[in-house]
KESEBA-700589 format. One line per 3 residues: number of its first residue (from 1); their letters; for each residue x, y, z of N, C-alpha, C. Coordinates in Angstrom, 1 decimal. Last residue first. Example, Ala and Ser with C-alpha at 12.3 -4.5 7.8 and 13.67 -1.06 7.14 Angstrom:
! residues 2
2) sa) 12.8/-2.2/7.1/13.7/-1.1/7.1/12.9/0.0/7.9; 13.2/-5.7/7.8/12.3/-4.5/7.8/13.2/-3.3/7.8
This chain:
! residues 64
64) xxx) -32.5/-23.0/-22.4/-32.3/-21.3/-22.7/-32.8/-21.0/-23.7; -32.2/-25.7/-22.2/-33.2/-24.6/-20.8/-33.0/-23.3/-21.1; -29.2/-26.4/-22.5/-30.4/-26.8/-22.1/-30.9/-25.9/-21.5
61) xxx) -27.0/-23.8/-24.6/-27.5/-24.6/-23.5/-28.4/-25.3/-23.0; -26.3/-23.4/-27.5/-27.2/-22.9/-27.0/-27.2/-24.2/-25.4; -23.1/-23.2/-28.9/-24.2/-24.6/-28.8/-24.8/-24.3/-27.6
58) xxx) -20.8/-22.0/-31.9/-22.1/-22.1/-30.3/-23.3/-23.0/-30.1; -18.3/-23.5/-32.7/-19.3/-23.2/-33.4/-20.2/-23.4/-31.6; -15.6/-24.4/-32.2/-15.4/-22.9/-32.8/-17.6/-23.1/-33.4
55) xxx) -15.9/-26.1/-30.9/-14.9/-26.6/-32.1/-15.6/-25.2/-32.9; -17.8/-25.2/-28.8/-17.7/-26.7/-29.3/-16.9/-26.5/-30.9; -19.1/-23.6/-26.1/-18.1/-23.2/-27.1/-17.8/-24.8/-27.6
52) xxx) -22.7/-23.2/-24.9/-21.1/-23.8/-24.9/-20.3/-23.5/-26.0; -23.4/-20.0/-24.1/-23.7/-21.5/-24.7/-22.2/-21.8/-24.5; -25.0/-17.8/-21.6/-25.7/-18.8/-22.1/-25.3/-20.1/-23.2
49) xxx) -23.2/-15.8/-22.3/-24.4/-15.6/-23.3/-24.8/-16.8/-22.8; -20.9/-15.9/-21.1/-21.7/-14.5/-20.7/-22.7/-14.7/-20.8; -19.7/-18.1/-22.7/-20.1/-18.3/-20.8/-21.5/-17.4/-20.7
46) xxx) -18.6/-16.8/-24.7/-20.0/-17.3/-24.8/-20.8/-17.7/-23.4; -17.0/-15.0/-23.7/-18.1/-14.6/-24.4/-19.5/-15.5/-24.4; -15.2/-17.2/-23.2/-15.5/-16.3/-21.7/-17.0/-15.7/-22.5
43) xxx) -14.7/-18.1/-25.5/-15.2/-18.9/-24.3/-15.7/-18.7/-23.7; -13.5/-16.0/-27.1/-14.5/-16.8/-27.3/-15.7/-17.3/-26.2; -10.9/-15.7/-25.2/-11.7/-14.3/-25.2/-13.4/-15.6/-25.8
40) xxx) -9.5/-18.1/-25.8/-10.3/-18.3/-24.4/-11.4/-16.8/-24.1; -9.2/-18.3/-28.2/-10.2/-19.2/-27.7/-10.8/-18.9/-26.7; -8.4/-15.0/-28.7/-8.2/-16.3/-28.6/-9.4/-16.7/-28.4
37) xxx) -7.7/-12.1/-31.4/-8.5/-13.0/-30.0/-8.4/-14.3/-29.8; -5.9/-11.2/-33.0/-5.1/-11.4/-31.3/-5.8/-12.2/-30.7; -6.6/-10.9/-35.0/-6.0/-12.0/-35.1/-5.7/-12.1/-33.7
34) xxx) -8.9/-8.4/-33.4/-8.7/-9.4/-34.7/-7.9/-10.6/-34.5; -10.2/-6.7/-31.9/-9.0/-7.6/-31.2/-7.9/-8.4/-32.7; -11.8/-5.6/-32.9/-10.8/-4.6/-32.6/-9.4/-5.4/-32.1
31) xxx) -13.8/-7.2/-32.8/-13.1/-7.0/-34.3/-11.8/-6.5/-34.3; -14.1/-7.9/-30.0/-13.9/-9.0/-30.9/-12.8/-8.4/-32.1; -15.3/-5.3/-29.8/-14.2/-5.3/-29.0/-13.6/-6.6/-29.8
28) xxx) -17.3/-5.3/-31.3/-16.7/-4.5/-31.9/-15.4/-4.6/-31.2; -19.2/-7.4/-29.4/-18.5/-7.2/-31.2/-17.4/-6.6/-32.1; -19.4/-5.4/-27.5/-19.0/-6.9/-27.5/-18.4/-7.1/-28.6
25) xxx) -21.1/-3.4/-28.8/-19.5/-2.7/-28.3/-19.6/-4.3/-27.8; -23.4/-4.9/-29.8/-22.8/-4.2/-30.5/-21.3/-4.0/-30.1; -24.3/-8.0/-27.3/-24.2/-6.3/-27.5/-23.2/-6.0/-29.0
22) xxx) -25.3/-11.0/-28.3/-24.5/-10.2/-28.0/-24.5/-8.5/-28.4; -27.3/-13.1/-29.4/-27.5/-11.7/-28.6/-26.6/-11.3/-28.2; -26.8/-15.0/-30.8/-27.3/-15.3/-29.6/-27.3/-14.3/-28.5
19) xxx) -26.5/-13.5/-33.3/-27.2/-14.5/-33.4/-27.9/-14.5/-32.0; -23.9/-12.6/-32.3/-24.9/-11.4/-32.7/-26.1/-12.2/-32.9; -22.4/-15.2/-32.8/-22.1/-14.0/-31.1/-23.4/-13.0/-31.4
16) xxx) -22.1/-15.4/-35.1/-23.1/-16.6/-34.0/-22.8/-15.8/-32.7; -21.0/-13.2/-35.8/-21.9/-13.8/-36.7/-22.6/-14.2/-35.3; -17.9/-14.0/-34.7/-18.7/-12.7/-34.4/-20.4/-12.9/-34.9
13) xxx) -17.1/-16.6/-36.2/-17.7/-16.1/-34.4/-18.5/-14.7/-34.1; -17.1/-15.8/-38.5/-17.8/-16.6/-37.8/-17.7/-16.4/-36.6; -14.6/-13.9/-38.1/-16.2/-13.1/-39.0/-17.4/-14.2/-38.6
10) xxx) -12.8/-15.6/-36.9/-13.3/-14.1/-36.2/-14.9/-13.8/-36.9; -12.3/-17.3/-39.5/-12.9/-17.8/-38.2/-13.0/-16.6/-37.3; -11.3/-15.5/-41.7/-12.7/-16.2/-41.5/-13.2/-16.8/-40.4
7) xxx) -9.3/-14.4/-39.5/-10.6/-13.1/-39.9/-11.6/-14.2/-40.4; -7.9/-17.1/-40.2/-7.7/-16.0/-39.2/-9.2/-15.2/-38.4; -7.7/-17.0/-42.9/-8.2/-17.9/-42.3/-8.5/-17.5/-40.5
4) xxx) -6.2/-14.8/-43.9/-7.2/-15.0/-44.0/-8.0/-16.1/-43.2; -3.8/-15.5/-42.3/-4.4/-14.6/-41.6/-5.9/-14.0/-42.4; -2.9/-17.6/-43.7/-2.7/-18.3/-42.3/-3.9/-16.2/-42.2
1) x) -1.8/-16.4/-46.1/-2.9/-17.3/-46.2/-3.5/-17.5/-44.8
């Protein structure tokens, strides 16, 4: 059960990662990671992009 839950919170991030423009091979490094990616692969992603990381959901920055 623990590793569906897993991939549902990966399939959501990857989702709002392609939303706020992330590249294709970004995504696919995500999928390739699967259960292994952390919070902090997330974090660093979204840094890249312009938003903050807030309880597993992106939050566009002022001014972007």
């Amino acid at each position: 059960m623990t590793e569906n839950v897993e991939w549902m919170i990966l399939g959501s991030m990857i989702s709002q990662f392609a939303e706020v423009g992330a590249k294709p091979w970004e995504l696919r490094l995500l999928a390739l990671k699967g259960g292994r990616a952390s919070t902090k692969d997330f974090a660093r992603m979204a840094v890249r992009h312009g938003c903050d990381m807030r309880g597993f959901r992106l939050v566009p920055k002022e001014g972007k």
